[in-house]
N, C-alpha and C positions, 0 to 999 in steps of 0.2 A: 438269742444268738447275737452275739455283737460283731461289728463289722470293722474292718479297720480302712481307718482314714487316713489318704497318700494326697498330700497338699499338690495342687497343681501350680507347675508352674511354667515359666513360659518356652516356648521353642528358641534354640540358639537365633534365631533368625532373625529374632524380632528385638535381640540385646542391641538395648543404646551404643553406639561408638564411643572407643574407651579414651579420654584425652588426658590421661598421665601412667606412665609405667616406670617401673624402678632403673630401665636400664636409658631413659631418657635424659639426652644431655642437656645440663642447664648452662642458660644463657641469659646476659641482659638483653635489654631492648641496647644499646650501644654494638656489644658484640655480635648480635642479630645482624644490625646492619650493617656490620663491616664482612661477615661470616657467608653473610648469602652472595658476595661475588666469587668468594674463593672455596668455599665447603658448603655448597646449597643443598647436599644430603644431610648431612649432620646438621645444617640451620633445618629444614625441613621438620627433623625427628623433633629438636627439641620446639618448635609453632607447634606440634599435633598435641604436647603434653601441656603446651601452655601457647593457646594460640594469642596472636597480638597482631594489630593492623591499623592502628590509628595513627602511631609517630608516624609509621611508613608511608601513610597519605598524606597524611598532613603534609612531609619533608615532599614529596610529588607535588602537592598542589602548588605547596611556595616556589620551585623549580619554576613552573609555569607562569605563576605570576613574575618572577623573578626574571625570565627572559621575554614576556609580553610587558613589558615596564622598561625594561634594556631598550628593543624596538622600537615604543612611542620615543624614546629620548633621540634615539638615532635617528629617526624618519616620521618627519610632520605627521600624526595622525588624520586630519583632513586631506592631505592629501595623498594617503593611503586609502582613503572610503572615494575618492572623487576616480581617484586610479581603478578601486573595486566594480565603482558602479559603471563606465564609462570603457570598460573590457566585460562586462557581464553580457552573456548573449542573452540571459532575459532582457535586458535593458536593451537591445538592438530596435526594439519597435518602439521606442522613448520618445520623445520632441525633447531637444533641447531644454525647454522647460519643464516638462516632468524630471528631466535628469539633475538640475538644479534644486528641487524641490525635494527630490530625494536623498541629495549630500547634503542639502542644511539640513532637514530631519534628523539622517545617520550621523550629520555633526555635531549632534546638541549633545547635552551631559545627560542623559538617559542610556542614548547607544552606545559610548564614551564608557560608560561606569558597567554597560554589558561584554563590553569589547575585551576590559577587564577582567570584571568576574568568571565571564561566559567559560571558558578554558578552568576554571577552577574545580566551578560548578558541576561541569561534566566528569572530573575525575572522583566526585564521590557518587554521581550517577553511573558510572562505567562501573567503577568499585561492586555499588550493591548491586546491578543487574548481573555482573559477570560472576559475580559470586553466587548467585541464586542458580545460574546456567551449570557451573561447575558442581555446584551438587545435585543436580539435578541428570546433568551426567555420571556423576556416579552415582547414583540409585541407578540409573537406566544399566548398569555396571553389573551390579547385583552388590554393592559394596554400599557403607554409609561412611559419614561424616558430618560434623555440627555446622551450622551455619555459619559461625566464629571461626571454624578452622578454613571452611570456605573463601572467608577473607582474606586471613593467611594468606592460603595461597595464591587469589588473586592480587594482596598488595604485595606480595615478597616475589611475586614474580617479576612484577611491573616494574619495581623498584629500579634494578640495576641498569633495564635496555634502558630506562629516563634519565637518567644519572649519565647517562654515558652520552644519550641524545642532546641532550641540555646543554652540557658541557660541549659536544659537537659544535652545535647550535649558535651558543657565547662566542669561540672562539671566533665561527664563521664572521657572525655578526660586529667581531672589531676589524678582523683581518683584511674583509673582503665583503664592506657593506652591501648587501643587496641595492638595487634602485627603488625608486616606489612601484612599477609596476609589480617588479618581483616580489617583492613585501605583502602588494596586499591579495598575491593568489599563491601565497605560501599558505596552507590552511594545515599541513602538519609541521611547518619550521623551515630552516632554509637545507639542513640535509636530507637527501634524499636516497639513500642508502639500498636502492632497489633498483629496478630492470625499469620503471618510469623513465628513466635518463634518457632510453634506447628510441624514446616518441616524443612528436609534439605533443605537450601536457593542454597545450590548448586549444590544440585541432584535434585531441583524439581524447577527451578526458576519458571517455568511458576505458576505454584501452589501456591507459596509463592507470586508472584505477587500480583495474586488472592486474597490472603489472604489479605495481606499488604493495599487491598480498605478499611477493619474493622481497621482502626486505629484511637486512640483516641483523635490526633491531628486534623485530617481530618475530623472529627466528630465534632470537637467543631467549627473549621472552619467553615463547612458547618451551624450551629446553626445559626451563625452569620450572614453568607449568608443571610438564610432563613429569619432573622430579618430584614436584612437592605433591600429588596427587597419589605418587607410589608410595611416599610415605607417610603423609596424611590419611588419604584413604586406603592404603593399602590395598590399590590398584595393579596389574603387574604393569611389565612397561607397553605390550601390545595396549591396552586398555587403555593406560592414561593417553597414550600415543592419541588413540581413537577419539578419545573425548574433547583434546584440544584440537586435534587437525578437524573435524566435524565442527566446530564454532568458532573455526578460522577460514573454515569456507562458508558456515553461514554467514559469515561477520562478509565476506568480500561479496557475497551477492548482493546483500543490503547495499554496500556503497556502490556495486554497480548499478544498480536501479537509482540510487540518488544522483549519480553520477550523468545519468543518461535522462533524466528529468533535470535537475538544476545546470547541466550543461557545462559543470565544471569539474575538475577532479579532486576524487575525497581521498587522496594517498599524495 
């Protein structure tokens, strides 16, 4: 008696996420970047078929070194570190000469060449950790997507609030120089685009932290989020909603705790 063989195969469930379909619009990486300020759904569709995130960092980190370079030219860098340490409340219990000892150190070309990089560095650490959270929120979804596309949308979201901020930021910085002190406790630029405005940022950082989550930057950010997540992961929009608003308030407790330890504000 012979028996017949019915090949197994696997449960829909467990199908890889699909990253090309015939009805996906194509784009270059040029048109990508100009497309996601004004059609971020349709730049969406075509990142899921063909994701890409490296120009898009790359063009963020140079922004950043691009206006920390603006800044050292405008305002002496030693006396933005002497400004930093000499307003720092850890530094309140100081002697004079520890506080000396601690602006020649900060002034040497070691922390000079961090002060630099430092800002760069962190945007392809922000990059890969926030990517790794964003799919990780959607598996929690019951949805998937490639870790490649993950990037997507974290550099295609980021992209535009930076662009916008930078540019903010330049302007500022010819129009209406900051002094040193403001300089050197500007730790996310000189605009400030959020409800921070409403407190002393120096007698209340924690507060102003707090505040600083309501900002209009971070808000368009997250828009985009939310978009490229429905069409990437084919999230609906309660969901992707969920998934950025939940790691924009994990993201604001972390800074309140740093905030409330280092005694300064991280918004």
């Amino acid at each position: 008696m012979s028996e017949s063989y019915t090949p197994m195969t696997p449960p829909p469930s467990y199908a890889p996420p699909t990253t090309s379909g015939p009805d996906a619009p194509e784009m270059s990486t040029p048109e990508t970047l100009a497309n996601i300020f004004f059609e971020p759904g349709r730049t969406f569709e075509a990142l899921r078929a063909r994701p890409r995130f490296v120009v898009a960092t790359l063009l963020t980190a140079t922004m950043f070194l691009l206006f920390t370079v603006l800044v050292f030219q405008k305002i002496n860098y030693n006396d933005m570190v002497r400004a930093a340490i000499e307003s720092s409340p850890q530094t309140a219990q100081m002697t004079d000469e520890q506080k000396e000892r601690a602006i020649e150190m900060q002034s040497g070309p070691i922390f000079k060449t961090l002060a630099y990089a430092g800002p760069v560095i962190s945007i392809f650490l922000v990059l890969a950790v926030g990517a790794g959270i964003y799919l990780l929120g959607t598996m929690a979804m019951g949805k998937a997507m490639t870790y490649q596309q993950a990037l997507a949308v974290w550099a295609y979201s980021s992209f535009p609030p930076v662009v916008l901020m930078m540019l903010a930021n330049i302007i500022i910085l010819f129009v209406n120089p900051p002094d040193v002190s403001e300089a050197a406790t500007a730790t996310r630029g000189l605009v400030h685009a959020n409800l921070s405005l409403l407190v002393n940022r120096t007698e209340q950082p924690v507060l102003a932290t707090l505040l600083g989550t309501f900002d209009l930057f971070k808000i368009y950010g997250l828009f985009l989020a939310a978009i490229g997540l429905q069409k990437i992961a084919r999230l609906s929009a309660g969901a992707a909603w969920t998934v950025v608003i939940v790691i924009t308030l994990i993201g604001a407790l972390v800074a309140v705790i740093f905030a409330a330890v280092m005694g300064q504000p991280m918004a």
